[in-house]
Structure formats: structure tokens, C-alpha cells
N, CA, C and O atoms as a Maestro MAE file, in Angstrom:
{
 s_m_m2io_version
 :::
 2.0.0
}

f_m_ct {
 s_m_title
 :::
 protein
 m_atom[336] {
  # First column is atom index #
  i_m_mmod_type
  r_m_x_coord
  r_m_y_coord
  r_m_z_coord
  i_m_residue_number
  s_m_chain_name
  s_m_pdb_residue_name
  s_m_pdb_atom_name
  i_m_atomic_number
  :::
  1 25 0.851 -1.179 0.000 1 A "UNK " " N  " 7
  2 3 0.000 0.000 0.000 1 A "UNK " " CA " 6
  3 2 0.898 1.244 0.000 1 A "UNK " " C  " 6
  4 15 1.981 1.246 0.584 1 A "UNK " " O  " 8
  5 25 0.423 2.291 -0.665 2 A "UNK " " N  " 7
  6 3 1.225 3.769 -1.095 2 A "UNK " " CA " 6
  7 2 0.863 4.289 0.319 2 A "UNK " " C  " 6
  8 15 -0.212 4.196 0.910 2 A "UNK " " O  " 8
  9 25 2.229 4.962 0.784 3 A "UNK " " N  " 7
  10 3 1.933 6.172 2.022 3 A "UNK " " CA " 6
  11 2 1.324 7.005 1.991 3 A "UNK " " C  " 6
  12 15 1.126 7.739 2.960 3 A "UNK " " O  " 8
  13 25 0.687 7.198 0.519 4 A "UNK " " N  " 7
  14 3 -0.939 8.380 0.581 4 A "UNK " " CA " 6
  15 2 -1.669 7.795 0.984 4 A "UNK " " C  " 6
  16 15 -2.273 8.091 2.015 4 A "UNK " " O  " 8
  17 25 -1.959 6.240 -0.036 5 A "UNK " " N  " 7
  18 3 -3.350 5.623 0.618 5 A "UNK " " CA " 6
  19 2 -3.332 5.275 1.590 5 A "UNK " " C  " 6
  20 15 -4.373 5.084 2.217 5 A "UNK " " O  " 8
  21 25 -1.808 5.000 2.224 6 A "UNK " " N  " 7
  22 3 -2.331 4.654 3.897 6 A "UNK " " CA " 6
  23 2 -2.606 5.677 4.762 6 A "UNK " " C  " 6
  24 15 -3.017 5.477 5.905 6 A "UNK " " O  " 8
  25 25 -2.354 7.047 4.171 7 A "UNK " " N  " 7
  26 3 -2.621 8.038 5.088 7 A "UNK " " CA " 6
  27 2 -3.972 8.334 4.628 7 A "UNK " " C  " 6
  28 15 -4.676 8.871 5.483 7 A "UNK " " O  " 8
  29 25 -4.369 8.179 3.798 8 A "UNK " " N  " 7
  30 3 -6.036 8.082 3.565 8 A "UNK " " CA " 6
  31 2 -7.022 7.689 4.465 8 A "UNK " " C  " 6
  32 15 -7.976 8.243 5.010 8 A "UNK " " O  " 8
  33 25 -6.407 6.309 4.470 9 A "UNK " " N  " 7
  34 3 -7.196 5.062 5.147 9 A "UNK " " CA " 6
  35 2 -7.060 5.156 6.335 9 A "UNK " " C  " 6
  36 15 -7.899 4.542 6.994 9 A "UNK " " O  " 8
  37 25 -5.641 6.183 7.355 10 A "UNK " " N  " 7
  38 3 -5.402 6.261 8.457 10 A "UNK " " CA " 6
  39 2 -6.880 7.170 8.777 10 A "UNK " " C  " 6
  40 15 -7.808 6.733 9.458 10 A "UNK " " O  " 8
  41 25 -6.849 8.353 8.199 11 A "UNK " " N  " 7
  42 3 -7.412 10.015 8.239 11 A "UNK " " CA " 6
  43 2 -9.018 9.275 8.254 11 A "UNK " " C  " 6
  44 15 -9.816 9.779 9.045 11 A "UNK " " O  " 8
  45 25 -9.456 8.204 7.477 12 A "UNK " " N  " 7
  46 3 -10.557 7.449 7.233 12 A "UNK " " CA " 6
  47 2 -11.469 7.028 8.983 12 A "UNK " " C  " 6
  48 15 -12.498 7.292 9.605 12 A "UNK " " O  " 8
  49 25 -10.127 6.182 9.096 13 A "UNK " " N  " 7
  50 3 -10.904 5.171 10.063 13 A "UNK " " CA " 6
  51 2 -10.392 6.288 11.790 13 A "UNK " " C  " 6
  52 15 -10.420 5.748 12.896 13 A "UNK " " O  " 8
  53 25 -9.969 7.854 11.597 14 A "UNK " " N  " 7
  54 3 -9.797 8.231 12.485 14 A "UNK " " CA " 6
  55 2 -11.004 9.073 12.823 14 A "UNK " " C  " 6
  56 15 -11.235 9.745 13.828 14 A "UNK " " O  " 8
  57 25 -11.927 8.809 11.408 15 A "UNK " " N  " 7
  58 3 -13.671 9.675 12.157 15 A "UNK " " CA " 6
  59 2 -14.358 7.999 13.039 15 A "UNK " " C  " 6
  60 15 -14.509 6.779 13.108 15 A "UNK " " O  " 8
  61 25 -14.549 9.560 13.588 16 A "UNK " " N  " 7
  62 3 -15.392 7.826 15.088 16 A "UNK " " CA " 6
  63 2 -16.535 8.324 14.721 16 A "UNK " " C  " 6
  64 15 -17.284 7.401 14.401 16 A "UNK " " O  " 8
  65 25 -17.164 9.632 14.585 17 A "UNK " " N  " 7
  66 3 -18.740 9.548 14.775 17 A "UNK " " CA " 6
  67 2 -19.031 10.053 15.834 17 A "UNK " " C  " 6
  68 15 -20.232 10.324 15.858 17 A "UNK " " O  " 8
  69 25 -18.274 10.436 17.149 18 A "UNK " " N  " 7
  70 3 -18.387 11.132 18.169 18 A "UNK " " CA " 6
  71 2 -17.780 11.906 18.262 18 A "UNK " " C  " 6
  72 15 -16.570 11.721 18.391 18 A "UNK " " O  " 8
  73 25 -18.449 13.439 18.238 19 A "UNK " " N  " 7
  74 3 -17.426 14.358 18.373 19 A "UNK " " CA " 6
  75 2 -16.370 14.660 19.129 19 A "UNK " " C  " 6
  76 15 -15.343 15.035 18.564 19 A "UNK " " O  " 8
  77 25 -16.428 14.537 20.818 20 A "UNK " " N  " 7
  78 3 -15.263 14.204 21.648 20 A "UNK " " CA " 6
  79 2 -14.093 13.617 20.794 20 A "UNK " " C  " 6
  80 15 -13.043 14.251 20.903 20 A "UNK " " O  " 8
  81 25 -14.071 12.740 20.126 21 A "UNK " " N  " 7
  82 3 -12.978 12.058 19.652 21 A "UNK " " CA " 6
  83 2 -12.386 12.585 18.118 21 A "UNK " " C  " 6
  84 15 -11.230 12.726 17.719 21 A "UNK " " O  " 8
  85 25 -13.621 12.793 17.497 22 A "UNK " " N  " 7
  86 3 -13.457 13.448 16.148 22 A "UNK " " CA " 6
  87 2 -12.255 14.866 15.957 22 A "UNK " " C  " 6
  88 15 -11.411 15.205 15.127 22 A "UNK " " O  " 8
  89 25 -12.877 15.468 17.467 23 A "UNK " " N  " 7
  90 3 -11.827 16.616 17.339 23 A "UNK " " CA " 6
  91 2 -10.170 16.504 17.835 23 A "UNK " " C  " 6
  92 15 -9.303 17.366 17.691 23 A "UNK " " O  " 8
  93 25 -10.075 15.496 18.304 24 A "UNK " " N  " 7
  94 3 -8.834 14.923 18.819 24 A "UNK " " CA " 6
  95 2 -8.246 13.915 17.259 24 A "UNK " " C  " 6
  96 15 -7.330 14.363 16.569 24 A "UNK " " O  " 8
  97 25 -8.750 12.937 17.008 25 A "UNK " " N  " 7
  98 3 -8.214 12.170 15.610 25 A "UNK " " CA " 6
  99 2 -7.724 12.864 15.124 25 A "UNK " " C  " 6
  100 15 -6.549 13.226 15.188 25 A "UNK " " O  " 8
  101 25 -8.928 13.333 14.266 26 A "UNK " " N  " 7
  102 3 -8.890 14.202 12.858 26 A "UNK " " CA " 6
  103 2 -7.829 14.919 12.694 26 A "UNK " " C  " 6
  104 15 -6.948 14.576 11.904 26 A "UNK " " O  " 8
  105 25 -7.755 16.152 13.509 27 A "UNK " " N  " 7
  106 3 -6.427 17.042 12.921 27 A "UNK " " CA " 6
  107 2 -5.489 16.383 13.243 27 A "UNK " " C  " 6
  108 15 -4.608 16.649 12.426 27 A "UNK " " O  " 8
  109 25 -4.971 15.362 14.252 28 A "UNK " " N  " 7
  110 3 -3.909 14.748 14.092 28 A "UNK " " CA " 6
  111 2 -3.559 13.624 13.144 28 A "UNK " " C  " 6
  112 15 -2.438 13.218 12.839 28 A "UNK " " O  " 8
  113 25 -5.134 13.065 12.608 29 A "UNK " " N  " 7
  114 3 -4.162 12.260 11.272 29 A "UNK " " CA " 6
  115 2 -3.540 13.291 10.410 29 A "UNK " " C  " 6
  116 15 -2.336 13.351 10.159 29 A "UNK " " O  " 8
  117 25 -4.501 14.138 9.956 30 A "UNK " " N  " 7
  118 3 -4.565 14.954 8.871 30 A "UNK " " CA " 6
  119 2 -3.165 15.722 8.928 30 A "UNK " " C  " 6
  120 15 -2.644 16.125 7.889 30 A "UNK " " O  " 8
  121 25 -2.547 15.917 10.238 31 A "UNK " " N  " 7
  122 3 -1.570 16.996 9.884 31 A "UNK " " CA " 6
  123 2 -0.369 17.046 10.847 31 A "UNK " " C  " 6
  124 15 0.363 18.017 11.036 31 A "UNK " " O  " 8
  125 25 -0.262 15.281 11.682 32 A "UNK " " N  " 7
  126 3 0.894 15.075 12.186 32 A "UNK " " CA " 6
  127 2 1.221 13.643 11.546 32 A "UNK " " C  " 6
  128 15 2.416 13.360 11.463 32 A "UNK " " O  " 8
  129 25 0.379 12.807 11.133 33 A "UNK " " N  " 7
  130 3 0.247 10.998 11.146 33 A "UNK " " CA " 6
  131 2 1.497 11.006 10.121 33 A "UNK " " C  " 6
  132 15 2.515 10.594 10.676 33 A "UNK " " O  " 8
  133 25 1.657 11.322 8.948 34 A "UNK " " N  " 7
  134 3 2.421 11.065 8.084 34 A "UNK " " CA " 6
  135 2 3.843 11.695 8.596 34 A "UNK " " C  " 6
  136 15 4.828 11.160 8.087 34 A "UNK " " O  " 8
  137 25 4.066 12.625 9.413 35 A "UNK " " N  " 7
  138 3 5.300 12.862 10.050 35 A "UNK " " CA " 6
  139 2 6.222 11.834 11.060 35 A "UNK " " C  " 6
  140 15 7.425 11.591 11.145 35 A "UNK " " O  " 8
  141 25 4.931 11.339 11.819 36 A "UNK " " N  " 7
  142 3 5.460 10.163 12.735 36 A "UNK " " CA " 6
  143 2 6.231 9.003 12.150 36 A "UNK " " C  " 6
  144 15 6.160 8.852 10.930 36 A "UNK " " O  " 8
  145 25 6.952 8.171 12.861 37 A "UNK " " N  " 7
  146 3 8.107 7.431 12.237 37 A "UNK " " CA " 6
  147 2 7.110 6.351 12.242 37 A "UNK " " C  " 6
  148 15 5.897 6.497 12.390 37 A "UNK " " O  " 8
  149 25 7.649 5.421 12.092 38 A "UNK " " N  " 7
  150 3 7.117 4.478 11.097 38 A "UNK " " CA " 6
  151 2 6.510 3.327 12.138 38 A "UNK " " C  " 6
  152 15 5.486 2.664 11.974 38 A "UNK " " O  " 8
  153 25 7.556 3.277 13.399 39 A "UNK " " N  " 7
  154 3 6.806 2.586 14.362 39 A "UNK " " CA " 6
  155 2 5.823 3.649 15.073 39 A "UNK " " C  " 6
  156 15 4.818 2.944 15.168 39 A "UNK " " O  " 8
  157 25 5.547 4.614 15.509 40 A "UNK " " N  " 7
  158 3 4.613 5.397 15.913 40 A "UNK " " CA " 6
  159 2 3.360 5.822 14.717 40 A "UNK " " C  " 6
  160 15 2.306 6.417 14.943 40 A "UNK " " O  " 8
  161 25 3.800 5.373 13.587 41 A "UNK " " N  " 7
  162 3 2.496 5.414 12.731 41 A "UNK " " CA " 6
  163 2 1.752 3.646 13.208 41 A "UNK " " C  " 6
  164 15 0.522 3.607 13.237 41 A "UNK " " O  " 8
  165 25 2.409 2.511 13.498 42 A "UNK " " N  " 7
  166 3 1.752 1.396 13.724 42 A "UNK " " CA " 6
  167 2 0.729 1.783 15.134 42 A "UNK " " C  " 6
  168 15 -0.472 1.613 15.344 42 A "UNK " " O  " 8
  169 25 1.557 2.223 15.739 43 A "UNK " " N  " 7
  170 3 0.894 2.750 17.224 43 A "UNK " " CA " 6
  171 2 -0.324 3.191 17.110 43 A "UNK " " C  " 6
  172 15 -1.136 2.392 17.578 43 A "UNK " " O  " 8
  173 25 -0.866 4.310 16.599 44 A "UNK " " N  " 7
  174 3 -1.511 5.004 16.025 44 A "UNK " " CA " 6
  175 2 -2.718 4.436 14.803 44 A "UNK " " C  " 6
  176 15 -3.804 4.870 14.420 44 A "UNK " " O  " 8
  177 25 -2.056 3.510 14.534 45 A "UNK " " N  " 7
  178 3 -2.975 2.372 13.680 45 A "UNK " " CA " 6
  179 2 -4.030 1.311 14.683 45 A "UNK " " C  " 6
  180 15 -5.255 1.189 14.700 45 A "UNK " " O  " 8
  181 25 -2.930 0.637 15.481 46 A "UNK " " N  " 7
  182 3 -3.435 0.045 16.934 46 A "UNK " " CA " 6
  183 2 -4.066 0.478 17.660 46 A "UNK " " C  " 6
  184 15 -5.040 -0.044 18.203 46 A "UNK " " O  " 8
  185 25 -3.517 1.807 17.856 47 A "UNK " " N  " 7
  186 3 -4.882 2.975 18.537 47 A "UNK " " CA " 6
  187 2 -6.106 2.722 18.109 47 A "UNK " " C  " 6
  188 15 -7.053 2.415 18.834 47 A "UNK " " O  " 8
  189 25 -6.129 2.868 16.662 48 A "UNK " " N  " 7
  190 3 -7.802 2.717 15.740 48 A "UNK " " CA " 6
  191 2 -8.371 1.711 15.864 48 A "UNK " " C  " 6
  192 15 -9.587 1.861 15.985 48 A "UNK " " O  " 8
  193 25 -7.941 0.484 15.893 49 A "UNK " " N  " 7
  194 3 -8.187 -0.350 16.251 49 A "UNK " " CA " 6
  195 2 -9.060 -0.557 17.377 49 A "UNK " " C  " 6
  196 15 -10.030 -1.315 17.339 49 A "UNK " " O  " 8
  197 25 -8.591 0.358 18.731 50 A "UNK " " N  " 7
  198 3 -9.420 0.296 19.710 50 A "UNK " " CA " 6
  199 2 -10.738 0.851 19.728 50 A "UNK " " C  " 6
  200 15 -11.015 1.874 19.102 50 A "UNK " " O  " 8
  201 25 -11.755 0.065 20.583 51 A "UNK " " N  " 7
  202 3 -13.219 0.704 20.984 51 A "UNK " " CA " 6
  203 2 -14.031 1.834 21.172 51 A "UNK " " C  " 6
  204 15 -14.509 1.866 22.306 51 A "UNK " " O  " 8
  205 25 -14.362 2.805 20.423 52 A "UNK " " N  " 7
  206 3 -14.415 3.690 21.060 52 A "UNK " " CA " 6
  207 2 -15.328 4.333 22.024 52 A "UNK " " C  " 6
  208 15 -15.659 5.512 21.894 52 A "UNK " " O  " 8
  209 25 -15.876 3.341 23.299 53 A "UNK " " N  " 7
  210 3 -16.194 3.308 24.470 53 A "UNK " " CA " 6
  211 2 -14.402 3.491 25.105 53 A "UNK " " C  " 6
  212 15 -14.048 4.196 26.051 53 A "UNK " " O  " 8
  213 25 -13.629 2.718 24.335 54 A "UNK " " N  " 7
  214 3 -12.334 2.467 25.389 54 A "UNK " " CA " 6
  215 2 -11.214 3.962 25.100 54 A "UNK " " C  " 6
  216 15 -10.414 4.183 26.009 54 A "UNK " " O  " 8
  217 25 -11.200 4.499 24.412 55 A "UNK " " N  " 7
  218 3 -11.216 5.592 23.778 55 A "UNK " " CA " 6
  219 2 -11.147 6.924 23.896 55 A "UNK " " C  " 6
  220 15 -10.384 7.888 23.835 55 A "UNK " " O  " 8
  221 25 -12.479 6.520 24.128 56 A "UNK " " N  " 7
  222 3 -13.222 8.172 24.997 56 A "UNK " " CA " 6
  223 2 -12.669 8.006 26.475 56 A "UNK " " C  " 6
  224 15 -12.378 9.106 26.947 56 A "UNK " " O  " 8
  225 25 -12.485 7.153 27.173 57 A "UNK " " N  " 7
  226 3 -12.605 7.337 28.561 57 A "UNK " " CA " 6
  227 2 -10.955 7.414 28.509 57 A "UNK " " C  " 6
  228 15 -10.475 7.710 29.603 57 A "UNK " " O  " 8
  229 25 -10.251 7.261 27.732 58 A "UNK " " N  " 7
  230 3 -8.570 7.555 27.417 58 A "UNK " " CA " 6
  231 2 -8.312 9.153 27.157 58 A "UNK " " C  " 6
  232 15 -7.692 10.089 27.661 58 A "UNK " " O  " 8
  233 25 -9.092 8.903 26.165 59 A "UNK " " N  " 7
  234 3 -8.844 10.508 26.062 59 A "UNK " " CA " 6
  235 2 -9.669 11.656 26.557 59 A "UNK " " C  " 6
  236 15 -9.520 12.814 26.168 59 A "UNK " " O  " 8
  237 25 -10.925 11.088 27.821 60 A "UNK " " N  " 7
  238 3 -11.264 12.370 28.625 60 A "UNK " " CA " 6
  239 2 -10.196 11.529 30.018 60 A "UNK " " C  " 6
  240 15 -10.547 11.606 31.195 60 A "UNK " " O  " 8
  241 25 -9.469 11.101 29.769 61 A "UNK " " N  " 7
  242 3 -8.522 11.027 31.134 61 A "UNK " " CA " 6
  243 2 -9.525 10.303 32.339 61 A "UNK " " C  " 6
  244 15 -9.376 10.573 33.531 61 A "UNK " " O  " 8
  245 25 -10.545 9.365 31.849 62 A "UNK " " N  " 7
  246 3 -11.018 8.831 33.287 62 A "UNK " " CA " 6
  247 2 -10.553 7.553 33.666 62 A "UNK " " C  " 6
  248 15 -10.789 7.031 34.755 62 A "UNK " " O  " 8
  249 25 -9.513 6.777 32.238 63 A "UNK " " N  " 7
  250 3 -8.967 5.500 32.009 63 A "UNK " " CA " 6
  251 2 -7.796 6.008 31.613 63 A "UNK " " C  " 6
  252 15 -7.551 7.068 31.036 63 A "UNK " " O  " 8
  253 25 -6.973 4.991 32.044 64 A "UNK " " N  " 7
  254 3 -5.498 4.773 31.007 64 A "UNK " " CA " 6
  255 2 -5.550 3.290 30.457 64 A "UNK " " C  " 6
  256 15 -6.008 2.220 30.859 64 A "UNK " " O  " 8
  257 25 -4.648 3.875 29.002 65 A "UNK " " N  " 7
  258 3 -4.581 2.573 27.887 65 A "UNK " " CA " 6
  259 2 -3.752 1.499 29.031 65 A "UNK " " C  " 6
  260 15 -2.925 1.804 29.890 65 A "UNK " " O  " 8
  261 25 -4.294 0.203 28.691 66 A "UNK " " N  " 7
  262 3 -3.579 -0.802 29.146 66 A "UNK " " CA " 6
  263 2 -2.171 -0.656 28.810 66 A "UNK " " C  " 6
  264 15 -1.463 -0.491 29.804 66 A "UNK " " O  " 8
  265 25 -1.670 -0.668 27.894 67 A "UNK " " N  " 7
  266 3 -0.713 -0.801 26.983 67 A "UNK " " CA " 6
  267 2 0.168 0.691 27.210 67 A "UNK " " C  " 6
  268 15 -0.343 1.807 27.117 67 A "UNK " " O  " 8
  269 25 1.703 0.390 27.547 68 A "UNK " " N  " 7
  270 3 2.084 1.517 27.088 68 A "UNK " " CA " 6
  271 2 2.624 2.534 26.139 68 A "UNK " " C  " 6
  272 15 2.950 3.716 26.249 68 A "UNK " " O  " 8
  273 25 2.599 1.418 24.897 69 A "UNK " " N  " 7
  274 3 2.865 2.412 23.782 69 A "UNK " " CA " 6
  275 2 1.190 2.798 23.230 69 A "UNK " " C  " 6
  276 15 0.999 3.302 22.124 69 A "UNK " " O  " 8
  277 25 0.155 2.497 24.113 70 A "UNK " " N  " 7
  278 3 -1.049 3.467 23.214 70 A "UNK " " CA " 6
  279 2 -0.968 4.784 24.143 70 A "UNK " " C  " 6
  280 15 -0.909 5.989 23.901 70 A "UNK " " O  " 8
  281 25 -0.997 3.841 25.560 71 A "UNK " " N  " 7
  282 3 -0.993 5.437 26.573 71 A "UNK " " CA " 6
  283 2 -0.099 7.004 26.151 71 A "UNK " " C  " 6
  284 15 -0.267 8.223 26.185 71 A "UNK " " O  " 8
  285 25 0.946 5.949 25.743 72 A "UNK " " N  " 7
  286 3 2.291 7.497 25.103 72 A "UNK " " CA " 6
  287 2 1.621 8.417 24.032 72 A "UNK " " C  " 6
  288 15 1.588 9.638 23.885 72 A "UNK " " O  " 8
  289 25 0.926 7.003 23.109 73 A "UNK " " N  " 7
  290 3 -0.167 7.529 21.822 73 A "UNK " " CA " 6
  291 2 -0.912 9.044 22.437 73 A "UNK " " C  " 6
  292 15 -0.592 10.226 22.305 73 A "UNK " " O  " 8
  293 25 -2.076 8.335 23.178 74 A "UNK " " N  " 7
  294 3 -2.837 8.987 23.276 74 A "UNK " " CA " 6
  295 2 -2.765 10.321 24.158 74 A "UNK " " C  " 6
  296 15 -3.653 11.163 24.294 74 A "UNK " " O  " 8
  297 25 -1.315 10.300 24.800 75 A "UNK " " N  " 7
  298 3 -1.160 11.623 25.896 75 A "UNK " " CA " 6
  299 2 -0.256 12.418 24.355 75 A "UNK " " C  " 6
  300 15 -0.082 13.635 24.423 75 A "UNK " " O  " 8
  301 25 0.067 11.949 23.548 76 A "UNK " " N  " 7
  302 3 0.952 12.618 22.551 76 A "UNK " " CA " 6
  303 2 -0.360 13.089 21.375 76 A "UNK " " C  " 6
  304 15 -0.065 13.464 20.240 76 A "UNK " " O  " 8
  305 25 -1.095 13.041 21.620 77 A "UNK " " N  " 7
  306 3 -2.257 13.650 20.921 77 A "UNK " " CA " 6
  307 2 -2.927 14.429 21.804 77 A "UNK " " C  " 6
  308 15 -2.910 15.580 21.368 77 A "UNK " " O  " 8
  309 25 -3.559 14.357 22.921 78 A "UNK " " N  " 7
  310 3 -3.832 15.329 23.636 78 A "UNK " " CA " 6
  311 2 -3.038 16.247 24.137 78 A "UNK " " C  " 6
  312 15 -3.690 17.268 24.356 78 A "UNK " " O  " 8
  313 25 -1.506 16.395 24.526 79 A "UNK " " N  " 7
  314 3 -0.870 18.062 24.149 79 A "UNK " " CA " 6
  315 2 -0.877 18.502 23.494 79 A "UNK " " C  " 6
  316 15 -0.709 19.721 23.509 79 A "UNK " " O  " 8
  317 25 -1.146 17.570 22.088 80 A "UNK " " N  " 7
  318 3 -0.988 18.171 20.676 80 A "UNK " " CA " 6
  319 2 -2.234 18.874 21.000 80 A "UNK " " C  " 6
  320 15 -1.859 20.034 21.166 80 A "UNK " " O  " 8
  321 25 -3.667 18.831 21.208 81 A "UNK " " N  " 7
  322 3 -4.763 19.308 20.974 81 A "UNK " " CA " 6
  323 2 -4.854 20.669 22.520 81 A "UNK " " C  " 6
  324 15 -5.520 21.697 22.641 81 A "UNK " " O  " 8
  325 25 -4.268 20.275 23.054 82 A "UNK " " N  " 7
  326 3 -4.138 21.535 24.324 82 A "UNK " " CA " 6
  327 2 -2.772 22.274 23.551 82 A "UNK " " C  " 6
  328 15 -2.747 23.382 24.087 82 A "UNK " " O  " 8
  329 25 -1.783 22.230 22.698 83 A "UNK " " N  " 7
  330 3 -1.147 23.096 22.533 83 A "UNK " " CA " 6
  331 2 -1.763 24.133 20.964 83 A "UNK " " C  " 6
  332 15 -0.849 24.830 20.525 83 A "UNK " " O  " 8
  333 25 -2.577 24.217 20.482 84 A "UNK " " N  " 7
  334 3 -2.856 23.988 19.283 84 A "UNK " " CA " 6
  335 2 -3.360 25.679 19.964 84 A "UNK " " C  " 6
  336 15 -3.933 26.492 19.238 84 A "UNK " " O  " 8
  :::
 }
 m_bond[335] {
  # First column is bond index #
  i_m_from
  i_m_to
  i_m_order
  :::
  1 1 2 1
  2 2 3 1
  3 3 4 2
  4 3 5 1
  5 5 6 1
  6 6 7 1
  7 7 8 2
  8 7 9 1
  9 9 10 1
  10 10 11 1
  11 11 12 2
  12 11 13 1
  13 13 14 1
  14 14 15 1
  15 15 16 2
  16 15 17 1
  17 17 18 1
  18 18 19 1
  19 19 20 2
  20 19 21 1
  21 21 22 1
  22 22 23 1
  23 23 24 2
  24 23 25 1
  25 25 26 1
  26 26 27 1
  27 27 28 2
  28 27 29 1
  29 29 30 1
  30 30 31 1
  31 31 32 2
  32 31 33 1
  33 33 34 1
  34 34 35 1
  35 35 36 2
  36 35 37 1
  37 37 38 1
  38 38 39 1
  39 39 40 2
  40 39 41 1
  41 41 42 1
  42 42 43 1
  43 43 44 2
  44 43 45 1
  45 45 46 1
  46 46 47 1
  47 47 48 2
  48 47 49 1
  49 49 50 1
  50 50 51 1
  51 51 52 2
  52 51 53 1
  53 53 54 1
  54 54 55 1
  55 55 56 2
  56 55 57 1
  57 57 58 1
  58 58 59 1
  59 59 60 2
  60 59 61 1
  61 61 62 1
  62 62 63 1
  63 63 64 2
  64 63 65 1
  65 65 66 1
  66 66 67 1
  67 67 68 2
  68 67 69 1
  69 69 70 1
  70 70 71 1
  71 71 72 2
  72 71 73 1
  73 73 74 1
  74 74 75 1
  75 75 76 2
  76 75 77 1
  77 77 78 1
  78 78 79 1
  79 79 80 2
  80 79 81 1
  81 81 82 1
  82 82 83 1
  83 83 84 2
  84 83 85 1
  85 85 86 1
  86 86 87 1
  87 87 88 2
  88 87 89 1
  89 89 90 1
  90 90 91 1
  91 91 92 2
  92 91 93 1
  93 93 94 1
  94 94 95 1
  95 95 96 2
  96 95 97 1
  97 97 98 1
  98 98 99 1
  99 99 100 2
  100 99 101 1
  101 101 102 1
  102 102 103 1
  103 103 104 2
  104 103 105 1
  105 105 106 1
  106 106 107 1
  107 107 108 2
  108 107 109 1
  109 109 110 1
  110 110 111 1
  111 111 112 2
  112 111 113 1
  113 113 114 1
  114 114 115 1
  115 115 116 2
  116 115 117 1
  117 117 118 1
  118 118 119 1
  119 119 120 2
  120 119 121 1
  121 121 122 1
  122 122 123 1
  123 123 124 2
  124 123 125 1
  125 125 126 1
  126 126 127 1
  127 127 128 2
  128 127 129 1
  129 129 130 1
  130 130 131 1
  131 131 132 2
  132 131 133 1
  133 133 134 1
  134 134 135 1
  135 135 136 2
  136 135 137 1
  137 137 138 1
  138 138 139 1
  139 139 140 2
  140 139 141 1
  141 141 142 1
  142 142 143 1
  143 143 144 2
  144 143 145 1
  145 145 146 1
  146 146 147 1
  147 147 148 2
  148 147 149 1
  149 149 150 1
  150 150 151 1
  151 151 152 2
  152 151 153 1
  153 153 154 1
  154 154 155 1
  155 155 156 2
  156 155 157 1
  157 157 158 1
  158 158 159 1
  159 159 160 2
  160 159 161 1
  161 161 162 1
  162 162 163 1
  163 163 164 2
  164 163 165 1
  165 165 166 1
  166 166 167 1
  167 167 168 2
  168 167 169 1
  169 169 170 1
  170 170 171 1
  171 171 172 2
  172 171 173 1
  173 173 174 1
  174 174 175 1
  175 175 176 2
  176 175 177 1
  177 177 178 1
  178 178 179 1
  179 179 180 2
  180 179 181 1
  181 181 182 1
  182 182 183 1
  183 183 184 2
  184 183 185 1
  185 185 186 1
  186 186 187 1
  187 187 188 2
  188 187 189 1
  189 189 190 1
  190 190 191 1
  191 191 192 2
  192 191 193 1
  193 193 194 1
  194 194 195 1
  195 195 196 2
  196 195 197 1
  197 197 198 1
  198 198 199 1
  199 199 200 2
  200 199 201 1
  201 201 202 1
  202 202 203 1
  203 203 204 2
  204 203 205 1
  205 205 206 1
  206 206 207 1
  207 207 208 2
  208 207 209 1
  209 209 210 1
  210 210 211 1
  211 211 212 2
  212 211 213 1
  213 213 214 1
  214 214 215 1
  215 215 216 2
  216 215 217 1
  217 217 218 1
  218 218 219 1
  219 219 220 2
  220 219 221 1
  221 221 222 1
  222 222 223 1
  223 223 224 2
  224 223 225 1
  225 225 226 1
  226 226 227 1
  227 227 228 2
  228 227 229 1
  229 229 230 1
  230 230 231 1
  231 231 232 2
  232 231 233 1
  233 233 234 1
  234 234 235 1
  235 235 236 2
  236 235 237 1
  237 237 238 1
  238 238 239 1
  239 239 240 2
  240 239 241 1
  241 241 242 1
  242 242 243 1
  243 243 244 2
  244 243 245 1
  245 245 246 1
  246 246 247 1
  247 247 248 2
  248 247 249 1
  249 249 250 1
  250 250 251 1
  251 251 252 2
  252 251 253 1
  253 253 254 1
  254 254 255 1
  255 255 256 2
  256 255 257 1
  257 257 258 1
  258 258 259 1
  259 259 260 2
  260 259 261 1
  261 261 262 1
  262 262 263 1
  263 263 264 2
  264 263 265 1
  265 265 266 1
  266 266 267 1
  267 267 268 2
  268 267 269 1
  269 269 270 1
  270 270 271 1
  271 271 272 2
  272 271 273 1
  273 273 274 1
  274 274 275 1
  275 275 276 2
  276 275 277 1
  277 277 278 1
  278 278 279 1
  279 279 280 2
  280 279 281 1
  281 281 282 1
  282 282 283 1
  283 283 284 2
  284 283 285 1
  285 285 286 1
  286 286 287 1
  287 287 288 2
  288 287 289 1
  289 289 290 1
  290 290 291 1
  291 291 292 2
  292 291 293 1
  293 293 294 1
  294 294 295 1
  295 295 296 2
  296 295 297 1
  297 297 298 1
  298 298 299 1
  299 299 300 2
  300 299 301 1
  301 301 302 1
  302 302 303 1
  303 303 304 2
  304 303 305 1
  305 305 306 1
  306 306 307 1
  307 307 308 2
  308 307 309 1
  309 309 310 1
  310 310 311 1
  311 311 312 2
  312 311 313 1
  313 313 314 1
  314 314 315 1
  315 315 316 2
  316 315 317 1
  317 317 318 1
  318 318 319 1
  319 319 320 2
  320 319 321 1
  321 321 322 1
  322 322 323 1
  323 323 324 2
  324 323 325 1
  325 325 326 1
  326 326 327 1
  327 327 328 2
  328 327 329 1
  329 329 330 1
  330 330 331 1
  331 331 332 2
  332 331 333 1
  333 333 334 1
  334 334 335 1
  335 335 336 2
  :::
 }
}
């Protein structure tokens, strides 16, 4: 697969349908995903992967990811969205 279409398909499956989350994904596929290295783009893939019941409660901070390369994920998207 071409690194457009996977950044397509990333930017794709990063609308959830809930806005809480929509505004957190979105501008970060759209305008950090393809910068990230190559293992932090898998991360970030794995992220999508997850529930988004499991998700939301990650990224309003009432859960932490099991895992610690999603937790790094997901606190590295929320400064991004508090520094913005």
C-alpha cells in the first residue's frame, strides 16, 4: 500500500462519529500521522483499532490505555490538541 493511501485510510478510520474524539483524531491524522516514524504510525494504527467506548474514557482522562505504547499515543495527541 502507497503512504498516501495509507494516510487516507489512516485520516478514514480516524472519524469515530463522536465528536469528543473526532476533534482529537482528525487534525492529528490529517496533519501530524504522516510525520510520525514508522513505528509510531503502527501505534496510532493500533490505537484505531481500539473501541471507542475504550477511547473516549482515554482521552477524557477517566482510564489509562492498558498498553504503554497506546498510553504514550494517546497523551501525545492530547498536548498536541491543548497546545494547538
Amino acid at each position: 500500500m502507497t503512504d498516501e493511501l495509507e494516510a487516507k485510510r489512516v485520516r478514514w478510520h480516524s472519524r469515530r462519529g463522536m465528536l469528543e474524539l473526532d476533534v482529537l483524531l482528525l487534525p492529528f491524522a490529517e496533519q501530524v500521522y504522516t510525520t510520525l516514524s514508522a513505528d509510531d504510525q503502527a501505534i496510532y494504527r493500533r490505537l484505531l483499532e481500539c473501541e471507542d467506548p475504550d477511547l473516549f474514557a482515554w482521552f477524557m482522562e477517566h482510564q489509562t490505555p492498558p498498553d504503554a505504547e497506546l498510553e504514550a499515543m494517546v497523551n501525545r495527541i492530547l498536548e498536541r490538541a491543548r497546545n494547538r
